[in-house]
C-alpha positions in Angstrom: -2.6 -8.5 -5.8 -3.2 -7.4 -2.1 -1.1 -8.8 0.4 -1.2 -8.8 4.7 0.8 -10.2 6.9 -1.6 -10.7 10.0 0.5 -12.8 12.3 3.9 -12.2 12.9 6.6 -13.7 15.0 10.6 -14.7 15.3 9.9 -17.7 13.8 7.4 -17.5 11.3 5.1 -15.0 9.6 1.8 -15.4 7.9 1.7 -14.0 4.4 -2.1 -14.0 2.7 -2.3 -13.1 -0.2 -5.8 -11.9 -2.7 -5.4 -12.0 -6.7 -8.0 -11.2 -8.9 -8.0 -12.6 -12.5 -9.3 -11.2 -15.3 -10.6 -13.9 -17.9 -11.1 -11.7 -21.0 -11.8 -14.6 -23.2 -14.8 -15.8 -24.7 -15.0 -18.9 -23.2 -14.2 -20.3 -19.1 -10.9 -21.0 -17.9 -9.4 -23.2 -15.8 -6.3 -21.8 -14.3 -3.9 -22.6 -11.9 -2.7 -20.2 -9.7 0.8 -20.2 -8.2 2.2 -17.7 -5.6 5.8 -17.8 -4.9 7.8 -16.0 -2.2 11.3 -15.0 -2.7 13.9 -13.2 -0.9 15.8 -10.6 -1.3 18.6 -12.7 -3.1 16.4 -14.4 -5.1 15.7 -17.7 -3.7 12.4 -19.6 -2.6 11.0 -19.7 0.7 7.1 -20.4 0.6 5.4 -21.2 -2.4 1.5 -22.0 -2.9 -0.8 -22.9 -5.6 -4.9 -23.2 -6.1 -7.0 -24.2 -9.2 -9.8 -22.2 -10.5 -12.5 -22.0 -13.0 -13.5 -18.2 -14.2 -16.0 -17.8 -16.2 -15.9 -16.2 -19.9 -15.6 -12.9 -19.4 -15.7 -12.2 -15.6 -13.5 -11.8 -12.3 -12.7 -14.2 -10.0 -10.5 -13.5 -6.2 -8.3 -16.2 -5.4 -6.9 -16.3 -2.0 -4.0 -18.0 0.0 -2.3 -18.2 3.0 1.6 -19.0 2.7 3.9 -19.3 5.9 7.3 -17.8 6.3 10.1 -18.9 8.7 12.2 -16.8 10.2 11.0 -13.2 8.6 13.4 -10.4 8.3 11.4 -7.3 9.2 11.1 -4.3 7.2 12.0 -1.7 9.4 13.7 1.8 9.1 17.0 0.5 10.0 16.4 -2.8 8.1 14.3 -2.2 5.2 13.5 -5.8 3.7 11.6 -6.1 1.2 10.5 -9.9 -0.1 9.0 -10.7 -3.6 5.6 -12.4 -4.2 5.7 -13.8 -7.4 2.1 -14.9 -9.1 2.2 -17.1 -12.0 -1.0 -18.1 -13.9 -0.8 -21.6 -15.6 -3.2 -23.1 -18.2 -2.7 -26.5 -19.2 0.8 -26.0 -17.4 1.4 -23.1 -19.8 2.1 -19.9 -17.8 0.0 -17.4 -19.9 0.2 -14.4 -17.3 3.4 -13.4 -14.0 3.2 -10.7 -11.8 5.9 -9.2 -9.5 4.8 -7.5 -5.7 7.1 -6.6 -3.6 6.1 -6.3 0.4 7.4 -6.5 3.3 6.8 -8.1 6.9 6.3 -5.9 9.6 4.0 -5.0 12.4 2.7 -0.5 13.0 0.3 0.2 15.5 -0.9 3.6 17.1 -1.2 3.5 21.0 -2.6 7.0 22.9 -0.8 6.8 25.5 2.5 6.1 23.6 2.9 7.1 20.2 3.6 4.9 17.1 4.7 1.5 16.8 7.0 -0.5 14.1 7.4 -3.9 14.7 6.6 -4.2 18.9 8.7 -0.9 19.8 7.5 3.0 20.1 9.3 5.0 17.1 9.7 8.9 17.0 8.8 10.0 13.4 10.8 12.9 12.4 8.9 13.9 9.4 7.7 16.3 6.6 5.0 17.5 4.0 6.6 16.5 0.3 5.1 18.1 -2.0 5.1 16.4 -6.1 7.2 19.5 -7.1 11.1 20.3 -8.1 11.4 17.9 -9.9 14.5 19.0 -11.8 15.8 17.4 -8.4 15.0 13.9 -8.8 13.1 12.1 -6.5 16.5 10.6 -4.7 18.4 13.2 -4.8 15.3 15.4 -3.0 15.2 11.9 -0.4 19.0 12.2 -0.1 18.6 15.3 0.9 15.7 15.0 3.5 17.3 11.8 4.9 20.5 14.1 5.6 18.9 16.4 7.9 17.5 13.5 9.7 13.9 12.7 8.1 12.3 9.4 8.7 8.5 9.9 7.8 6.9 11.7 4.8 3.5 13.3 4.4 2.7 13.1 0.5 1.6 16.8 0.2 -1.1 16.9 -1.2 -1.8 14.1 -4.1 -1.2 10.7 -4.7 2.2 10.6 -5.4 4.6 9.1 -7.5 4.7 5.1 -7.5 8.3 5.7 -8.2 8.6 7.5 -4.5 6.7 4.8 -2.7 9.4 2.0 -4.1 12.3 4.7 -2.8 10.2 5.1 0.3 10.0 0.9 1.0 13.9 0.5 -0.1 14.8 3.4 2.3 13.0 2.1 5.3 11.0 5.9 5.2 7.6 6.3 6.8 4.9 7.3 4.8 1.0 9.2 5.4 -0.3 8.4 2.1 -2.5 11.6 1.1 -5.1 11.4 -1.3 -7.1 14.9 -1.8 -6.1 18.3 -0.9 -9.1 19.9 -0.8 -12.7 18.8 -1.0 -15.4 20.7 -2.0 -13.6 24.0 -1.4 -11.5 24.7 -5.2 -8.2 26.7 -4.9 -8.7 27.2 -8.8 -11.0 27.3 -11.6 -10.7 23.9 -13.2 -9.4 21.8 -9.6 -10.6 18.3 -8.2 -13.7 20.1 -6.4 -15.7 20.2 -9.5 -15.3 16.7 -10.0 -15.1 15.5 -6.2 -19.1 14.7 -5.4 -19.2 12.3 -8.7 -15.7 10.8 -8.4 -13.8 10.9 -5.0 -15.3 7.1 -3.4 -14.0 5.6 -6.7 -10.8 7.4 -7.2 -10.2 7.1 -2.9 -11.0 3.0 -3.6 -8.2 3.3 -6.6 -5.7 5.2 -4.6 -5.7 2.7 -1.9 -5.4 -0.5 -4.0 -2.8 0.9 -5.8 -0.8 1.9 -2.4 -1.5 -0.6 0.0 1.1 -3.1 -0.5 3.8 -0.7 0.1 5.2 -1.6 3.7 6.3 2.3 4.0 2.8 3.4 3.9 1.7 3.4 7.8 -1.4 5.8 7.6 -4.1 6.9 4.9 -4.4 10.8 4.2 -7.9 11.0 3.2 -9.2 14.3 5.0 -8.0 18.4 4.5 -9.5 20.3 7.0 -12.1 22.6 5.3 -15.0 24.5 6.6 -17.1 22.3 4.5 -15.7 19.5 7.5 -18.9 16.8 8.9 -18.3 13.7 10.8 -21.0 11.7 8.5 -18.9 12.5 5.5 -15.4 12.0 7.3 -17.3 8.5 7.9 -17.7 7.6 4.6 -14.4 8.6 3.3 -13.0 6.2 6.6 -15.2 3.4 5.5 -14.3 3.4 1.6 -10.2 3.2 3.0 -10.7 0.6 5.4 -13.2 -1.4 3.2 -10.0 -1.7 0.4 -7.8 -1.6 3.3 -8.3 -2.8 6.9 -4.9 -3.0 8.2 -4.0 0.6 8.4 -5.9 3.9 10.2 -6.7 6.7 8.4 -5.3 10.4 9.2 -5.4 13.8 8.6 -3.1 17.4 8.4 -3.5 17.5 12.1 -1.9 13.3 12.6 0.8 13.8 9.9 4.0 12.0 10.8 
């Protein structure tokens, strides 16, 4: 599932939603699709629903555009998160559900003022996380952080945990997203570098689509400066982030939060 919200106002929000469907049988499908939002308590407040044939064995992206009154904003002080539940029906017998949490809210990146949540310039007070000490426990580490007055992470330097992103959206704690730490360059023998050339578009594509419905997440870490640095290949890295995912920039060690 992969879900925006592009429009956003006091009285109503637009939520679209993409799901691709897997039909792994040996003969088409006819599905219906259903997309439910909840709250946080539970209860219903949109809900869509689309038909589809998918061929045997193949893929097929449904989308849908749902519209929500009155949204509660995620935001650091208010960290809402709703529910989109997707429930695949076949001859009104729901044979697959999925849960994704999101949340509404608005970033944007202004030069001559900073960062944005929601329509009003926020200072981040942020630092690198590294995927280490873990006899700490990811909340405890976040307990921690928050106490000294934290508000953004940089994930130092590797996908991290899904388990920190969900702490990040329920906390209301800004996240750069980083990818890679190094490139080309290796930092030792057996390292990403060997395998970067063959695998880092697909693994860059993967990273993002497994992220990108996290509210927290407000940029994509998907350069380490190197010697090995050229604009055409900082271009393509750009275009494989913003091709999975248009609604965020993409950043560096030099724009961490």
């Amino acid at each position: 599932t992969y879900i925006t919200t592009p429009e956003i106002s006091d009285e109503q929000a637009t939520v679209n939603i993409a799901v691709t469907l897997n039909n792994d049988s040996d003969t088409s499908q006819t599905i219906t699709l259903r997309n439910i939002i909840l709250n946080k308590d539970g209860s219903k407040e949109a809900e869509a629903s689309q038909e589809h044939t998918i061929d045997a064995e193949q893929d097929a992206e449904l989308s849908m555009t749902l519209e929500l009154s009155s949204p509660e904003l995620w935001d650091v002080n208010n960290p809402y998160l709703y529910t989109m539940k997707s429930i695949v029906e076949i001859d009104g017998n729901i044979v697959d559900e999925y849960d994704t949490r999101f949340g509404v809210r608005s970033i944007a990146f202004k030069a001559d003022s900073g960062f944005w949540l929601n329509g009003r310039g926020l200072k981040s007070r942020g630092v690198c996380m590294h995927h280490d000490l873990g006899a700490l426990g990811l909340e405890r580490q976040l307990d921690i952080l928050e106490s000294y007055g934290v508000n953004a992470i940089r994930t130092a330097h590797n996908p991290p945990a899904p388990e920190l992103l969900d702490l990040c959206d329920e906390r209301g704690i800004l996240v750069l997203d980083e990818a890679l730490d190094m490139w080309r360059i290796a930092k030792s023998k057996y390292d990403y570098a060997r395998l970067f050339d063959a695998w880092h578009e697909r693994d860059l594509a993967d990273f993002v689509k497994r992220d990108r419905n996290h509210p927290s997440i407000v940029l994509w870490g998907v350069r380490i400066n190197e010697s090995q640095d050229d604009d055409e290949f900082y271009k393509r890295t750009n275009e494989v982030a913003h091709k999975c995912d248009p609604t965020r920039q993409t950043g560096d060690r030099v724009l961490a939060v």
